[in-house]
C-alpha positions as CSV (number, residue, x, y, z in Angstrom):
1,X,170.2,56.5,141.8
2,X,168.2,53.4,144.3
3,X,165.9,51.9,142.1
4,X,163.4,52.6,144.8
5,X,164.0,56.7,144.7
6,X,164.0,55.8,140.9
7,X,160.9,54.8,140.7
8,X,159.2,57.1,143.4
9,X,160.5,60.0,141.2
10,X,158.7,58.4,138.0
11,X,155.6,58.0,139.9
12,X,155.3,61.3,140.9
13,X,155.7,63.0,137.6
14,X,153.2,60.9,136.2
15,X,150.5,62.0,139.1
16,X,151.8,65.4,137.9
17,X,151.3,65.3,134.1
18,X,147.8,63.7,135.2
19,X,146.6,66.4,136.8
20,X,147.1,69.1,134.1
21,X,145.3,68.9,130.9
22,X,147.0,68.9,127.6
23,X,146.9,71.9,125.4
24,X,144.4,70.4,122.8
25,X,141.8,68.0,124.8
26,X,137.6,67.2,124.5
27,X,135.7,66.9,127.8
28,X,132.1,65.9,127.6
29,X,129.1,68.4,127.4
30,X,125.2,68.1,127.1
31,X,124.5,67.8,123.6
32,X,122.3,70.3,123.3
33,X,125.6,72.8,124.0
34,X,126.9,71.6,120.9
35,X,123.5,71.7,118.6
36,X,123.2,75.2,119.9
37,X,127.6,76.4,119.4
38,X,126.7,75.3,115.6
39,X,123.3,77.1,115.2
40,X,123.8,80.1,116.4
41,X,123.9,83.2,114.5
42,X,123.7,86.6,114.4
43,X,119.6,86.9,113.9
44,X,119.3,84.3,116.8
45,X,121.5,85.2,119.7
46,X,123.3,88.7,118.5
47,X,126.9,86.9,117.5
48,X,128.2,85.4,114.7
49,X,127.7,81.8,113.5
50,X,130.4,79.8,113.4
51,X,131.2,79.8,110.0
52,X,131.3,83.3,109.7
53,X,133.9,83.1,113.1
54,X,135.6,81.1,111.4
55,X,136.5,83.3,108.6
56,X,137.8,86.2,110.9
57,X,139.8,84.0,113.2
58,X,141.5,81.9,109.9
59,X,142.7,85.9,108.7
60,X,143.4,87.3,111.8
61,X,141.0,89.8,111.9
62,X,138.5,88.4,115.0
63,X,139.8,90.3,117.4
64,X,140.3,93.4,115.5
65,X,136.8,93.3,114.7
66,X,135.9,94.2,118.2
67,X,138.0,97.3,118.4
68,X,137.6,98.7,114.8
69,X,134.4,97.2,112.7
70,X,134.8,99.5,109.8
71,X,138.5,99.1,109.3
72,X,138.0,94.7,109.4
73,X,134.8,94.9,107.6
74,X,136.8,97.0,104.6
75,X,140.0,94.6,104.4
76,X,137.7,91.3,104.7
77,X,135.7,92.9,101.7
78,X,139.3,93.2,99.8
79,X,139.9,90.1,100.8
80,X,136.8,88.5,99.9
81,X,136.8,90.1,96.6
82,X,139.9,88.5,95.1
83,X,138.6,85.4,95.0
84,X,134.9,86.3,95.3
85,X,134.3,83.0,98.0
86,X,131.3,82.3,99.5
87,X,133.1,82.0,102.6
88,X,134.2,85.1,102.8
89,X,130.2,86.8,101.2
90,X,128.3,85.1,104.1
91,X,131.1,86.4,107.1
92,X,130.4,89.9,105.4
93,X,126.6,89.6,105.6
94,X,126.7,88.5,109.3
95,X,129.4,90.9,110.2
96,X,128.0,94.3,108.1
97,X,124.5,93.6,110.0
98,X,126.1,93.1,113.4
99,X,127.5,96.3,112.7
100,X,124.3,97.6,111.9
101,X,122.9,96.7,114.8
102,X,125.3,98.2,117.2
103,X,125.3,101.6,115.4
104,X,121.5,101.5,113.8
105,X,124.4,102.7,110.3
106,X,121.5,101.9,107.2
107,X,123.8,101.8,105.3
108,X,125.6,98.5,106.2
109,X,121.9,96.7,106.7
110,X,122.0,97.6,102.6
111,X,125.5,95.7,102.4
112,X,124.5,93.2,104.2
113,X,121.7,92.6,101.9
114,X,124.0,92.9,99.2
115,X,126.3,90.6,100.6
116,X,123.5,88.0,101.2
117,X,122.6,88.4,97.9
118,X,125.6,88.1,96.7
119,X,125.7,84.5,98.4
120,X,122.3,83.0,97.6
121,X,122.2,84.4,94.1
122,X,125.9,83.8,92.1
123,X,125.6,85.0,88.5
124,X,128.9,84.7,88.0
125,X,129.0,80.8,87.2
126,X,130.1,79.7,90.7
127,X,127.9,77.2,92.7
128,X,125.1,78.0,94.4
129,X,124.3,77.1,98.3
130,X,123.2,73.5,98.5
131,X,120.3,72.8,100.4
132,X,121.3,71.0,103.0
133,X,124.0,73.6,103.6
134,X,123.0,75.7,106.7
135,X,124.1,79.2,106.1
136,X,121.8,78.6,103.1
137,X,118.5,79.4,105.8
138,X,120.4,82.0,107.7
139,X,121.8,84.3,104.7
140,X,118.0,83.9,103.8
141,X,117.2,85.6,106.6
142,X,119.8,87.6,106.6
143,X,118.4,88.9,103.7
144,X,115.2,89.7,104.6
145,X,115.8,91.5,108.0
146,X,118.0,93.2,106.2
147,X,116.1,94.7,103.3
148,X,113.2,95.3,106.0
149,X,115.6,97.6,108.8
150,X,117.4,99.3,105.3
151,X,113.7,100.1,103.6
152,X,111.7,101.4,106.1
153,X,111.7,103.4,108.6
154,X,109.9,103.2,112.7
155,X,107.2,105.1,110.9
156,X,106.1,103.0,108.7
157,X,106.9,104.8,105.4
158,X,109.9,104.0,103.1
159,X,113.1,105.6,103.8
160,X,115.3,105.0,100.8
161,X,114.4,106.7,97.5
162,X,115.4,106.1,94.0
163,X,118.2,107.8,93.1
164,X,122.1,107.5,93.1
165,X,123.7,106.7,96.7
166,X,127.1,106.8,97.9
167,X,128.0,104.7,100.9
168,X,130.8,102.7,102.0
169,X,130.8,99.7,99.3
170,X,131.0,102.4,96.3
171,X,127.5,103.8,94.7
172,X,124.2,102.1,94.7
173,X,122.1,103.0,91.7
174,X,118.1,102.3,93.1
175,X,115.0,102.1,91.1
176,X,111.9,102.7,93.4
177,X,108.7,102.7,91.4
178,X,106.0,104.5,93.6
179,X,103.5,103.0,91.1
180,X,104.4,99.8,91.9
181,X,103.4,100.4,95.6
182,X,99.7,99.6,95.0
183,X,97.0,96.9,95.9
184,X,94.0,97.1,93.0
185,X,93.1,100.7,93.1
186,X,94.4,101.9,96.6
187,X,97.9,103.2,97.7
188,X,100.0,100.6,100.0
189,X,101.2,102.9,103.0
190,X,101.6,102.4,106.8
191,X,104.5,99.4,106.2
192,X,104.6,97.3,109.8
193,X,107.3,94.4,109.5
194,X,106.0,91.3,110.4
195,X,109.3,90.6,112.4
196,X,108.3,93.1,115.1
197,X,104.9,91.8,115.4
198,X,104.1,89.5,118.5
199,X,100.2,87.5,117.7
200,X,98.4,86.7,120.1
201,X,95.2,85.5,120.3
202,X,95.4,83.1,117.6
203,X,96.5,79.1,117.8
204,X,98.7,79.4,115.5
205,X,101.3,81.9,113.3
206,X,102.1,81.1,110.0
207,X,104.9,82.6,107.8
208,X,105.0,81.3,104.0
209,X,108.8,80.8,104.2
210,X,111.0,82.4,101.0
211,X,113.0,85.3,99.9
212,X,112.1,89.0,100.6
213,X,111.0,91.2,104.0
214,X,107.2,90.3,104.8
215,X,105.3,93.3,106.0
216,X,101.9,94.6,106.8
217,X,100.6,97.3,104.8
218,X,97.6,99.7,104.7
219,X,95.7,99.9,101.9
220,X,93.9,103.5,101.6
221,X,92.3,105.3,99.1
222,X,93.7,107.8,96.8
223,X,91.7,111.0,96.8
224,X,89.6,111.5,93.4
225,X,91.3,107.9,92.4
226,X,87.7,105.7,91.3
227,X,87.8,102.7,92.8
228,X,86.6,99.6,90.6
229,X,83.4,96.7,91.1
230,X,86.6,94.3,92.3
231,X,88.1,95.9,95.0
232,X,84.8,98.6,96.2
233,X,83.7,95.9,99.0
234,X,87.5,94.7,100.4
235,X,87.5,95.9,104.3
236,X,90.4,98.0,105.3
237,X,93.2,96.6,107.3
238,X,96.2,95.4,107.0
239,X,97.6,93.6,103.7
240,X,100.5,91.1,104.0
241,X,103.0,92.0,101.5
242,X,107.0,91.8,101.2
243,X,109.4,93.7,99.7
244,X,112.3,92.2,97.8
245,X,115.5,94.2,96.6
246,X,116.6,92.6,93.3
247,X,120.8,93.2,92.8
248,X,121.5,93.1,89.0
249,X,124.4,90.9,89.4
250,X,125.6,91.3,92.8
251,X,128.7,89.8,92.9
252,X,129.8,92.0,89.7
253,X,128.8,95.2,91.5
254,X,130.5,94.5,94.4
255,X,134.1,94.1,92.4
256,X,133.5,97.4,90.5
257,X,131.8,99.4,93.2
258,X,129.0,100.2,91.0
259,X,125.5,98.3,92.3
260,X,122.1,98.7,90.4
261,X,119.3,97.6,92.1
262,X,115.1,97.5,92.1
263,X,112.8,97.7,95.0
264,X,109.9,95.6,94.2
265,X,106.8,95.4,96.3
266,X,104.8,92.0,96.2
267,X,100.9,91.3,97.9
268,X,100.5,87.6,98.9
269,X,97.2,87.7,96.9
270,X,98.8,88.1,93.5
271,X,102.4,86.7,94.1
272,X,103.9,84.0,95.7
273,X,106.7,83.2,94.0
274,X,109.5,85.2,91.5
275,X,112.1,84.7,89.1
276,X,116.0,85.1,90.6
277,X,119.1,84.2,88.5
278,X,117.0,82.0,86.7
279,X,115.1,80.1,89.4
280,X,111.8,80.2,90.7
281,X,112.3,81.5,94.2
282,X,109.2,81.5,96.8
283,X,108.1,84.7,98.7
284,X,107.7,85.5,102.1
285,X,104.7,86.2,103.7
286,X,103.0,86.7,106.8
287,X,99.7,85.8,107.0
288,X,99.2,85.9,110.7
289,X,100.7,88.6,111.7
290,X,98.8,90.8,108.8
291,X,95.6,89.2,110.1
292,X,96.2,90.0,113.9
293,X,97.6,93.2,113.2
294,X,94.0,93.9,111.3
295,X,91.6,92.6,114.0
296,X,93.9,94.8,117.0
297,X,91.3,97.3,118.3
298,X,88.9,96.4,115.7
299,X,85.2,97.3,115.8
300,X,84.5,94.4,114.6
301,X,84.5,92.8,118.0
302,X,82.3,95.6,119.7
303,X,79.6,95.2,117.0
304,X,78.5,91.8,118.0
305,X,76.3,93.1,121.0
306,X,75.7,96.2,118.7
307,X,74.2,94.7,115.7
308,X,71.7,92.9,117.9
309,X,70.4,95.6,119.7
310,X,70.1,98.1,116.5
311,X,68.7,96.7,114.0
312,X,70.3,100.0,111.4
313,X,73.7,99.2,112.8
314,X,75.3,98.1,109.7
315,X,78.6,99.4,109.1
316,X,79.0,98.2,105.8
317,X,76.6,99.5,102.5
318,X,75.1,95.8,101.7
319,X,77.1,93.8,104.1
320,X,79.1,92.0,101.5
321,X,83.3,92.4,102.5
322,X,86.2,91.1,100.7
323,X,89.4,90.3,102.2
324,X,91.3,90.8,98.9
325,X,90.2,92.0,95.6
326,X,88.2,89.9,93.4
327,X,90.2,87.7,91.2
328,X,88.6,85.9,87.8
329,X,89.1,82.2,88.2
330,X,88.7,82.0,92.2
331,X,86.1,80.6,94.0
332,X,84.5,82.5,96.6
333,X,83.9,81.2,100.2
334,X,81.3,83.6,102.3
335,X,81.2,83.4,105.7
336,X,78.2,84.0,107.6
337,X,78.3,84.9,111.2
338,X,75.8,84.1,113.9
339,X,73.8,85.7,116.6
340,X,75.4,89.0,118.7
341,X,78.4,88.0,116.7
342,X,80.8,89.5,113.9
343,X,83.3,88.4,110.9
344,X,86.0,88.6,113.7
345,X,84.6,85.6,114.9
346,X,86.0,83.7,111.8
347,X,89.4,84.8,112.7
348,X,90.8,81.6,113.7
349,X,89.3,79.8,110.2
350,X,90.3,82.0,108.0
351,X,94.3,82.3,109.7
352,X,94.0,78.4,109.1
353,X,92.8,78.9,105.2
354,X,95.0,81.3,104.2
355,X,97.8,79.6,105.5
356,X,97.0,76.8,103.1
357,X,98.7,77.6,99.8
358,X,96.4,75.3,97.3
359,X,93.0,76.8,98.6
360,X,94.2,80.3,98.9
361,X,95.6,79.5,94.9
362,X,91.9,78.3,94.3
363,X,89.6,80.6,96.7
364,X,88.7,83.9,97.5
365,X,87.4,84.9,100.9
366,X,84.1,86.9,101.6
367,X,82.4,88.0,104.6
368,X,79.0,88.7,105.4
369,X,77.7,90.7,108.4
370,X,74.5,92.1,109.4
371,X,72.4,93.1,112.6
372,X,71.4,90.1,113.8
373,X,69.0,91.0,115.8
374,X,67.1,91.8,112.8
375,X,64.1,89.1,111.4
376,X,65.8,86.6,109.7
377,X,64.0,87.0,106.4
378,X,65.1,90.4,106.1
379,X,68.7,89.6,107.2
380,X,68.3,86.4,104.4
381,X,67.1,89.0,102.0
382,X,69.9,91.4,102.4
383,X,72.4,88.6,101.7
384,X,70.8,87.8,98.8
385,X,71.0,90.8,97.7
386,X,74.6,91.5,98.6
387,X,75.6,88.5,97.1
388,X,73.4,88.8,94.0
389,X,74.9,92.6,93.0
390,X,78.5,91.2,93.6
391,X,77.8,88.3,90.9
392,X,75.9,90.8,88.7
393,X,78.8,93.4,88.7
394,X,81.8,91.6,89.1
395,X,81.1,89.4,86.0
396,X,78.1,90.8,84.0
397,X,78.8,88.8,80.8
398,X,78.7,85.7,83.1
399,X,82.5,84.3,81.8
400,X,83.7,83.6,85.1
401,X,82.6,79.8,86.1
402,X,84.3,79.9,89.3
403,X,82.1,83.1,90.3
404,X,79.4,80.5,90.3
405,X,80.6,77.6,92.1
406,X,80.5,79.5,95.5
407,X,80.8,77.9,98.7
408,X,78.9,79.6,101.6
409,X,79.5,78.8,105.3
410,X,77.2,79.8,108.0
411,X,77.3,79.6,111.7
412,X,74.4,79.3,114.2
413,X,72.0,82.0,112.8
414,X,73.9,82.5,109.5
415,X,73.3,78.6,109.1
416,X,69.8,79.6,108.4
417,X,70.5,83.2,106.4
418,X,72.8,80.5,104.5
419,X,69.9,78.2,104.0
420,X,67.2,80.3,102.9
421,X,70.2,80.9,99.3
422,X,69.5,77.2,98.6
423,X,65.9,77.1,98.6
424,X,62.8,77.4,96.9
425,X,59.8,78.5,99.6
426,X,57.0,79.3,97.4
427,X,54.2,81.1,99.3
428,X,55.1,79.6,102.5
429,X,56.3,81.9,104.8
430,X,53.7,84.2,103.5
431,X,51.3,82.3,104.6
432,X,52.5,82.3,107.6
433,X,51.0,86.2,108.1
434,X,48.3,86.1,105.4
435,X,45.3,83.2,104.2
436,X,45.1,86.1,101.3
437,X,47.0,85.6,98.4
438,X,50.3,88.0,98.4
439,X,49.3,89.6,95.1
440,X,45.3,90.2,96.7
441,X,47.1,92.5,99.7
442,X,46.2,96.2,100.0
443,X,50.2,97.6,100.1
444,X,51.8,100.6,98.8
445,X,53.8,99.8,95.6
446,X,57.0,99.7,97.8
447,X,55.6,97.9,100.7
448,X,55.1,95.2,98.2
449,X,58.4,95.2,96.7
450,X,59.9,95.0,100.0
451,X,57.3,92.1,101.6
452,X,57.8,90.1,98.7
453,X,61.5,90.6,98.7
454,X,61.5,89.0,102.1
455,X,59.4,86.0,102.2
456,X,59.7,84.3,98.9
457,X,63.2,82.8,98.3
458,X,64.6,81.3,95.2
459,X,68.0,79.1,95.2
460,X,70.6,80.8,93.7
461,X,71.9,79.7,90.6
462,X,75.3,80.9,92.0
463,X,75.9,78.4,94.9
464,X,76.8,74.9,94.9
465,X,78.2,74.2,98.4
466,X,76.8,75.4,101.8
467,X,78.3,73.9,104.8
468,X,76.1,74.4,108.1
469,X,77.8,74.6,111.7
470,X,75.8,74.6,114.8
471,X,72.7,76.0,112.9
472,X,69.4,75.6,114.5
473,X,67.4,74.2,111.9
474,X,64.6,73.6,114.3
475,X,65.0,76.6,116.4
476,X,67.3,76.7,119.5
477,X,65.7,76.0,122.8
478,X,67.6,79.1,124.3
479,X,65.2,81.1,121.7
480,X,62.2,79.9,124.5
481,X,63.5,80.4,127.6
482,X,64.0,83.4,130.0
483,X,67.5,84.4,128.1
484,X,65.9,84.4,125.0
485,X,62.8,86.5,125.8
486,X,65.1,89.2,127.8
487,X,67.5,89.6,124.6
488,X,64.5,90.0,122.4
489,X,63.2,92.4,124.2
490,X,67.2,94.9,124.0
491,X,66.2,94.3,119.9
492,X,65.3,97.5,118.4
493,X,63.9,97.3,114.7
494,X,64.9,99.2,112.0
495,X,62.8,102.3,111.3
496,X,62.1,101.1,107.5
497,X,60.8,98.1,109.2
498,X,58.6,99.5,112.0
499,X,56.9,102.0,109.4
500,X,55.5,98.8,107.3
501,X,54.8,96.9,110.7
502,X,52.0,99.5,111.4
503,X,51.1,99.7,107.4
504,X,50.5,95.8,107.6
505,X,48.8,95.9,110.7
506,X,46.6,98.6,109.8
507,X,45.7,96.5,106.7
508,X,44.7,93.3,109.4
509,X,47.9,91.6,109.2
510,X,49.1,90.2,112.4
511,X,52.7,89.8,112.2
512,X,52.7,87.0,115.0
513,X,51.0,84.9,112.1
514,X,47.0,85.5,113.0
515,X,44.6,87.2,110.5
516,X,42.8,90.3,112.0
517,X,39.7,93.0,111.0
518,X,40.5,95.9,109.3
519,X,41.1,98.5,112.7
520,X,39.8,101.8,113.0
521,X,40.1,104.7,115.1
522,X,42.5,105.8,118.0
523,X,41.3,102.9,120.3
524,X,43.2,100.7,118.0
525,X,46.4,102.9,118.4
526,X,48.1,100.5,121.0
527,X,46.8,97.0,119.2
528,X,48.4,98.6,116.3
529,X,51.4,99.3,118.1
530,X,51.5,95.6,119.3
531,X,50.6,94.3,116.0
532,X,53.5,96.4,114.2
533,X,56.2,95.1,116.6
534,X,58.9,93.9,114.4
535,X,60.2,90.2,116.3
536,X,63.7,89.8,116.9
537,X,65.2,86.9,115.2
538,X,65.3,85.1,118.6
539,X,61.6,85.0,118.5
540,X,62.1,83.3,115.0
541,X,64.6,80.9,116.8
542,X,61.8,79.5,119.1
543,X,61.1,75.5,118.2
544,X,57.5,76.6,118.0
545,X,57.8,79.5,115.3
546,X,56.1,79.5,112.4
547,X,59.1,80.3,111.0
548,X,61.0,77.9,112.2
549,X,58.7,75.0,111.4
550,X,58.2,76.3,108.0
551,X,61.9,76.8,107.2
552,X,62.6,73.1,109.3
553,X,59.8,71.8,106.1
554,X,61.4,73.1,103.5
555,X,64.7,71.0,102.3
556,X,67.7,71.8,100.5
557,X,67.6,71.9,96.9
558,X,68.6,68.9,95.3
559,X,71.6,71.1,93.3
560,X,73.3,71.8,96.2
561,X,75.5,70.2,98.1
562,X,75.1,70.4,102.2
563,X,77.5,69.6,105.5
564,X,76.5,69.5,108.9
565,X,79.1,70.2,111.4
566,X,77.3,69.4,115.2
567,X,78.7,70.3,118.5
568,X,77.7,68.3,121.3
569,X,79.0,69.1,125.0
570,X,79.3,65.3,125.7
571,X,80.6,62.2,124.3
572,X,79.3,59.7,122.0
573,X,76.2,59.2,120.9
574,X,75.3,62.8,120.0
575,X,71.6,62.1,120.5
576,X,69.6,64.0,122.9
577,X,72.6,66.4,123.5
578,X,73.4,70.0,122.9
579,X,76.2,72.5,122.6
580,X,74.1,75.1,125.0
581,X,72.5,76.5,122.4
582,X,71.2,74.0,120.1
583,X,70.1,70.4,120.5
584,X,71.7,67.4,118.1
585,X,68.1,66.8,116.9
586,X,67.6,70.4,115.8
587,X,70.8,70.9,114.0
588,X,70.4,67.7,112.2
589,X,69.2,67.2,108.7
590,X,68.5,64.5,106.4
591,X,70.1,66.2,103.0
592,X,73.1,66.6,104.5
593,X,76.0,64.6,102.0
594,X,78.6,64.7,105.1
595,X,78.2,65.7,109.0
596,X,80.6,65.8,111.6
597,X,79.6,65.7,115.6
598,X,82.1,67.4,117.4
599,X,82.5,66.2,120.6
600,X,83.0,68.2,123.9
601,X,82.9,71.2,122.3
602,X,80.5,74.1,122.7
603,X,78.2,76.7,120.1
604,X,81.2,78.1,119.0
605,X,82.7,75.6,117.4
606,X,83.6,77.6,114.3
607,X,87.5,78.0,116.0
608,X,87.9,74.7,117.2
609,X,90.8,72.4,115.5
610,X,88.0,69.6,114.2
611,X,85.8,72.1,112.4
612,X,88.5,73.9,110.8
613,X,90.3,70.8,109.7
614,X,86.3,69.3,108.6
615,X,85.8,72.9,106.2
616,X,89.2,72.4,105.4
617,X,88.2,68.7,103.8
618,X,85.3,69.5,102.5
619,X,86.8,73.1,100.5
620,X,88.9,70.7,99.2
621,X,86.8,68.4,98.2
622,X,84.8,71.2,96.6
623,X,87.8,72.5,94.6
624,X,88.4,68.9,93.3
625,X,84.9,68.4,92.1
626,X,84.6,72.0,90.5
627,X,88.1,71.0,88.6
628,X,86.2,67.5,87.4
629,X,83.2,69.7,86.2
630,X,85.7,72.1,84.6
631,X,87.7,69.2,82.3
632,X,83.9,68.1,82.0
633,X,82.7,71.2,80.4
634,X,80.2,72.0,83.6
């Protein structure tokens, strides 16, 4: 052959072999393609990871698996079991919960719980899942969604009972305690999984990652069941809680086809972590979600308005709620709302708190709420009490030390309900209606009890900490204007209240703070009627009060500690600004060991990130100055 045809020839089969590709090859992908081929799994994107793929495709059995699960699931369990590899126990987990899926079989979401078990928990001396190895997170999961779709059912009740099972894997021996499904002395019921749950509403959702199907559960009363001092005040809603399925040695069951298992039911406030194989495994929880789910068509957000304009409103015997039952050793935190407001305002604080596993190890939550369009002595007076019965019956021999270190936290109004805990008035506020001396005043026995209830205050022994945010020391300039004579005038007192108006008018007290004469007949009817007239706690808001000047006198007791946190709607410097409710000047005070201005930020700065992250320092703080008392014998 011409070298020249030669050479042509070689040249074009070269141009041809160029323009094919070769049977094995690479060509170049965004690398986000690849991140995503190697973490996706069957929870994420409905399909198998890759390790699990792998597994089918090395025996043959991926395709098959399309046409005939049950057949491929059966003969990679045979397979698996000769060896008993993890390999082979994580592929089953994936696989049995595809299958699941598709066909809604509860049966294979309990082997795939198994499986996953079986994976995460050896007992059999091989080596567990490292931690850096990735199937490690997903059989987790795995786990958990599993356990929740197997347990209960769309209605919210569990669907497996103890007993003896048959099912595809051999028998399943399960121990279900209905005992066990309790929260102090109520019934859990009503089981919503957190998985199913989309929050809104708050900045952020928290999970408390670990083993076990988080829920939200109901706790509700059991009829002619008594309930206890420690859980009578906790508000109803919804609990977080998780249920965990413990395998007595999985891996073992799964060879002889005879599994014993436990359903165990865990509450976030009592557990957090467990004992599995021998190791100390975390819980999973979810916080927001349970929180959400509670506050969802709540009346708690219709009351705000409500408990302004009736002053007999309360929902709530003494106004005292707990969000979990009291536990012996943990401080409490009481949160005190403000004006036309309600504890649902604290929502966005308290997801933040309990998200944080050292306070919520250390602290207990309370909430207070009241009409707040009532006086603010009265309102002051009911706290008091609340707060005083809860320390009286909670711990009547007084062993609890962390009972009294309490923390109270007040916003706006509750600021000042807060204040008037940690102080001691004397006869000042009485003075305020009377020159006569309180124990000189005509008054029926239970007048007297009452009136004196109401305007001398004592600091209680009980609180150590009050942290102040937006509270109008010095009244709020809102309290004097148009807005704030129009609200006071939608107030409507209490009937307990307006019956001892009139008594202490007709005895020549002028509520307003002005003596008068003794009044006689009808003609006095409408005086007495003015007289009586029962001020809104706006009124008491006014900068020119006698209230608030006489509470603005009166300082902090030296015992306790005090925080300021101060809105303004500007910048730097905070003076001569406000947060549209209450000026710099008036929300400042001189005891005050720490205060933050928040800047650019309005009255309601009790959800804002600076706040929460300023209550979070200073709880802290608190926690680590109570354990420095405790080593110190305080």
């Amino acid at each position: 052959m011409p070298t020249k045809r030669l050479t042509a020839l070689l040249a074009a089969l070269f141009l041809l072999g160029a323009g094919c590709s070769t049977p094995v090859g690479v060509r170049r992908v965004d690398e986000r393609s690849v991140h995503r081929t190697h973490t996706t799994n069957v929870l994420s994107a409905g399909e198998p990871s890759v390790p699990s793929r792998q597994v089918l495709l090395r025996l043959g059995l991926f395709e098959r698996f399309r046409s005939d699960p049950v057949s491929t699931l059966a003969e990679l369990h045979g397979r698996t079991l000769e060896k008993m590899n993890a390999d082979g126990l994580f592929a089953l987990a994936e696989y049995s919960f595809l299958h699941a899926r598709r066909t809604r079989g509860r049966a294979y979401f309990v082997a795939a719980s198994i499986y996953a078990y079986a994976f995460l928990f050896p007992e059999d001396g091989s080596p567990s899942p490292t931690s850096v190895d990735p199937r490690l997170r997903t059989a987790v999961d795995l786990y958990n969604r599993s356990v929740a779709l197997a347990l209960v059912s769309e209605d919210g009740e569990v669907a497996l009972r103890g007993g003896v099972f048959r099912f595809h894997l051999g028998t399943l021996d399960l121990d279900i305690d209905p005992a066990g499904f309790r929260w102090a002395d109520r019934r859990l019921t009503n089981f919503v999984s957190a998985a199913e749950l989309e929050v809104r509403g708050l900045r952020n959702r928290y999970r408390q990652v670990g083993i076990g199907a988080p829920f939200a559960a109901e706790a509700v009363e059991t009829e002619g069941q008594s309930i206890g001092p420690e859980s009578r005040r906790v508000v109803g809603g919804k609990i977080p809680v998780t249920f965990f399925i413990r395998y007595a040695d999985a891996r073992t069951g799964l060879r002889s086809g005879e599994l014993h298992a436990s359903v165990e039911l865990y509450s976030q406030d009592t557990t957090v972590e467990i004992e599995v194989a021998g190791a100390r495994v975390p819980l999973e929880y979810e916080t927001t979600s349970a929180l959400a789910l509670s506050l969802e068509g709540s009346r708690l957000w219709s009351f705000g308005i409500t408990g302004f304009r009736r002053g007999d409103a309360l929902p709530v015997e003494d106004g005292l709620m707990m969000m979990t039952p009291y536990v012996p050793g943990r401080i409490p935190v009481v949160f005190v709302h403000g004006t036309a407001s309600s504890p649902a305002r604290w929502a966005e604080l308290v997801n933040e708190l309990q998200s944080d596993s050292r306070l919520l190890a250390h602290y207990q939550l309370w909430l207070f709420i009241y009409t707040t369009g009532n006086p603010i002595l009265y309102s002051a007076r009911r706290l008091r009490q609340s707060l005083d019965y809860a320390v009286e019956e909670l711990d009547p021999e007084g062993h609890d030390a962390a009972l009294r270190r309490m923390v109270v936290i007040g916003h706006s109004q509750g600021g000042l309900l807060a204040k008037l805990q940690v102080i001691s008035s004397g006869d000042r506020f009485w003075h305020n209606v009377s020159e006569l001396p309180f124990e000189k005043f005509p008054m029926k026995p239970e007048t007297r009890e009452f009136v004196g209830e109401a305007v001398f205050f004592e600091r209680r022994p009980y609180i150590e900490r009050v942290i102040f945010i937006a509270t109008p020391h010095r009244g709020s300039f809102v309290a004097g204007n148009w807005l704030g004579r129009f609200a006071s005038n939608l107030f409507t007192a209490p009937q307990n209240l307006v019956g001892m108006g009139v008594e202490l008018a007709r005895s020549g007290i002028d509520l307003a703070g002005s003596g008068l004469e003794t009044l006689r007949g009808d003609e006095d009817a409408a005086l007495v009627r003015r007289m009586g007239r029962i001020p809104s706690s706006v009124e008491n808001m006014r900068p020119d009060h006698p209230f608030s000047l006489t509470l603005a006198s009166i300082p902090v007791d030296p015992g306790v500690i005090a925080h300021s946190i101060i809105p303004v709607r500007g910048g730097p410097p905070p003076a001569g600004q406000d947060d549209g409710v209450v000026t710099f000047e008036s929300a400042h005070i001189e005891e005050a060991k720490s205060e933050l201005v928040v800047f650019h930020d309005g009255h309601s700065t009790q959800s804002s990130p600076q706040t929460i992250e300023e209550v979070r320092r200073i709880l802290r703080e608190h926690l680590a100055e109570s354990e420095v008392a405790r080593r110190a014998g305080g």
